[in-house]
C-alpha positions in Angstrom: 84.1 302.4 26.1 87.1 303.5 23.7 88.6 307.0 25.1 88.8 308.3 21.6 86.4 309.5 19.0 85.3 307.0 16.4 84.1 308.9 12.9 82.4 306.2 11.2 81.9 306.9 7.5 79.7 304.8 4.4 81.2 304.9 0.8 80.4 307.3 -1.9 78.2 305.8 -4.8 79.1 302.7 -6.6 78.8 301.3 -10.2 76.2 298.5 -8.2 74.6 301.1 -6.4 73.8 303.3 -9.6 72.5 300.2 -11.6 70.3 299.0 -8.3 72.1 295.7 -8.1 72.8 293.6 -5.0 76.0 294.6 -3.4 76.5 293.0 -0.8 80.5 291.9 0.1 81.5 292.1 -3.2 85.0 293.0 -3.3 85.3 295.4 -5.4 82.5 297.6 -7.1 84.0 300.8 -8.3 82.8 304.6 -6.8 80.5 306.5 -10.1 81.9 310.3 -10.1 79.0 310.4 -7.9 80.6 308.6 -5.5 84.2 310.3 -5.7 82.0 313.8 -5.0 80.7 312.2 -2.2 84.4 311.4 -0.7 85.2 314.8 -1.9 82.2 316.3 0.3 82.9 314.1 3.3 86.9 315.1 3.2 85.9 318.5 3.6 83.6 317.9 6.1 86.3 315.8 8.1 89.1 318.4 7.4 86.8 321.0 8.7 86.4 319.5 11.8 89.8 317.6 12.3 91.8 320.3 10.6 95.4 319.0 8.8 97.0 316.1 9.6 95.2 314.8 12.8 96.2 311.9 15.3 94.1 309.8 13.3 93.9 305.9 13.7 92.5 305.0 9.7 90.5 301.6 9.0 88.6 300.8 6.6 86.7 297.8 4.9 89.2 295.6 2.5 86.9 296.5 -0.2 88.0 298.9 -2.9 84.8 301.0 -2.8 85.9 301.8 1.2 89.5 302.2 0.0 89.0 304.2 -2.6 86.6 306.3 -0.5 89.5 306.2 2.0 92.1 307.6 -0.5 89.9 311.0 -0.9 89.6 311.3 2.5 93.2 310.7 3.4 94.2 313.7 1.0 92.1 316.0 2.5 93.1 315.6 5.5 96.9 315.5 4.4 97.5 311.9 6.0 99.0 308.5 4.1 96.9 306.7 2.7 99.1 303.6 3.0 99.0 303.8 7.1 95.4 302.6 6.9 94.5 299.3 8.7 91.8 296.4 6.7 89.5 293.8 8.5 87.3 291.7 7.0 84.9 292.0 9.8 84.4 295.2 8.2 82.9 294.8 5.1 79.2 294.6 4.1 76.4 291.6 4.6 77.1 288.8 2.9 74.4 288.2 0.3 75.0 284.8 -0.7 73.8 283.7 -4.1 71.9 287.2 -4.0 75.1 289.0 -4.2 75.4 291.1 -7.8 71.7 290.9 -9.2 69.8 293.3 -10.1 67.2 294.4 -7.0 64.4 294.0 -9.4 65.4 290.3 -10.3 65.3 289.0 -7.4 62.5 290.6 -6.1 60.0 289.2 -9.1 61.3 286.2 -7.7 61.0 286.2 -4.2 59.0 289.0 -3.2 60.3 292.4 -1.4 64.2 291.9 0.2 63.7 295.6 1.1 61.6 296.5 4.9 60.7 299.5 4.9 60.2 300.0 8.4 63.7 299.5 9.6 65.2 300.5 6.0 66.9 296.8 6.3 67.7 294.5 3.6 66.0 290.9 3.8 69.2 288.3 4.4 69.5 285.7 1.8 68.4 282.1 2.2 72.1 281.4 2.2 73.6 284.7 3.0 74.7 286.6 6.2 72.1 287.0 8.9 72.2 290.5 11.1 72.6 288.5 14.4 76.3 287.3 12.7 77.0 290.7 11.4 76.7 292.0 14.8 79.0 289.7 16.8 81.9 290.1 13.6 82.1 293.6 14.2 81.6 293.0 18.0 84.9 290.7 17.8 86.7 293.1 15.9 85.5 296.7 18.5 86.5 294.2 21.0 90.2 293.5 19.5 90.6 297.3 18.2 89.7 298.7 22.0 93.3 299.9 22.3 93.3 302.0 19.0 95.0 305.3 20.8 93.2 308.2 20.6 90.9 309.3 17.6 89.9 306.6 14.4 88.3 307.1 11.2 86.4 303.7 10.0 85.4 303.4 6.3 82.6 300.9 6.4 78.8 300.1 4.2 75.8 300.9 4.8 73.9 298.1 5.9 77.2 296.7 8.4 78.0 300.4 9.8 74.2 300.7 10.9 74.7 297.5 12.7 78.1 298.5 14.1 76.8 302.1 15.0 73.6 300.1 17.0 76.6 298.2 18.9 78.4 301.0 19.7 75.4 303.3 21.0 74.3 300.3 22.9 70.8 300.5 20.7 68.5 297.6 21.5 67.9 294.4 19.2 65.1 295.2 16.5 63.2 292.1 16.8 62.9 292.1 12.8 66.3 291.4 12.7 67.7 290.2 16.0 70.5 292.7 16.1 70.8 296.1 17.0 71.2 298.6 14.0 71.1 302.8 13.9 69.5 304.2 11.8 69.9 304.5 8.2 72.2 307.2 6.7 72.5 308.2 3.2 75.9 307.1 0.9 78.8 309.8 1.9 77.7 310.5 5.4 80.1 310.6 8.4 78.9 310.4 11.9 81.0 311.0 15.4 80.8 308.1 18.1 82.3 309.1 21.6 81.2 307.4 24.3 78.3 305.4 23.2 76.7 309.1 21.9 76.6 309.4 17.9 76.6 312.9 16.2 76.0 313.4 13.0 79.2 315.2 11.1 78.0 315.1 7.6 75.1 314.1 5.7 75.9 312.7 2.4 74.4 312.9 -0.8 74.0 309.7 -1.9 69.9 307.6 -2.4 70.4 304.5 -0.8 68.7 304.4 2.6 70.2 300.9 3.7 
């Protein structure tokens, strides 16, 4: 286990996200003012805890929606933007030809993508399954295990759950075949440090995956 803290935070609110449309790795879907509150909110819940300028190791998602997330953060806690670290192994599940339609279209097709149990999206017949999910963000924990001191990751909400399960050393859901914590609302922030998760700040946001 890392020696540091990991704060592990999900984007504010996207354009996607207020039209209920598939997101899924999309490059870039803007933040709503919603979601630019919501970054607000959690860089004043980071600042509060971190105070100015921290030791601070910043990643994020290549995404915009995590950067731009990222960039309200950064200010808050008076630190440069620019110094922040991207990996692909970040971003969200991969949604195949499912990626960018509306929720509701899909679902009078195929039936509910949506469990309610686990709060999980269904995978795509030719998108990214949860088992793949977990071992990308494995590979990149594993790669990152140097990171000195303290990090701040800027990640989604279906690919931190599963990253949060790996990091808490949660057990595989059998629905999924991968371990995943549970669900947090857009513009929360929780504290991993050695395998324990805290929760820093609870966002605002509706969408429970």
């Amino acid at each position: 286990m890392r020696l540091g803290r990991d704060f592990i935070a999900r984007h504010g609110e996207t354009v996607f996200n207020a039209a209920h449309r598939l997101q899924g790795d999309h490059p870039h879907t803007p933040l709503t003012r919603a979601g630019f509150m919501q970054a607000e909110e959690m860089g004043r819940a980071l600042r509060a805890a971190l105070g100015a300028k921290p030791a601070l190791t910043m990643w994020a998602s290549p995404t915009g929606r995590a950067l731009q997330t990222l960039a309200v953060i950064a200010e808050h806690l008076e630190l440069d933007w620019h110094q922040a670290k991207t990996d692909a192994r970040l971003v969200e599940i991969g949604m195949g030809s499912w990626g960018g339609r509306y929720y509701a279209d899909v679902i009078a097709e195929v039936g509910p993508v949506f469990d309610p149990v686990h709060a999980m999206l269904t995978p795509a017949p030719d998108g990214e399954i949860y088992p793949e999910i977990a071992a990308r963000v494995s590979g990149w924990l594993a790669d990152t295990d140097q990171d000195p001191g303290d990090r701040l990751v800027i990640m989604h909400g279906i690919s931190s759950r599963v990253l949060r399960g790996v990091m808490t050393g949660a057990a595989p859901i059998p629905a999924i075949g991968a371990p995943a914590a549970p669900g947090l609302t857009q513009g929360s922030v929780v504290m991993i440090e050695r395998g324990v998760e805290t929760v820093v700040h609870v966002g605002t946001g509706y969408s429970p995956a």
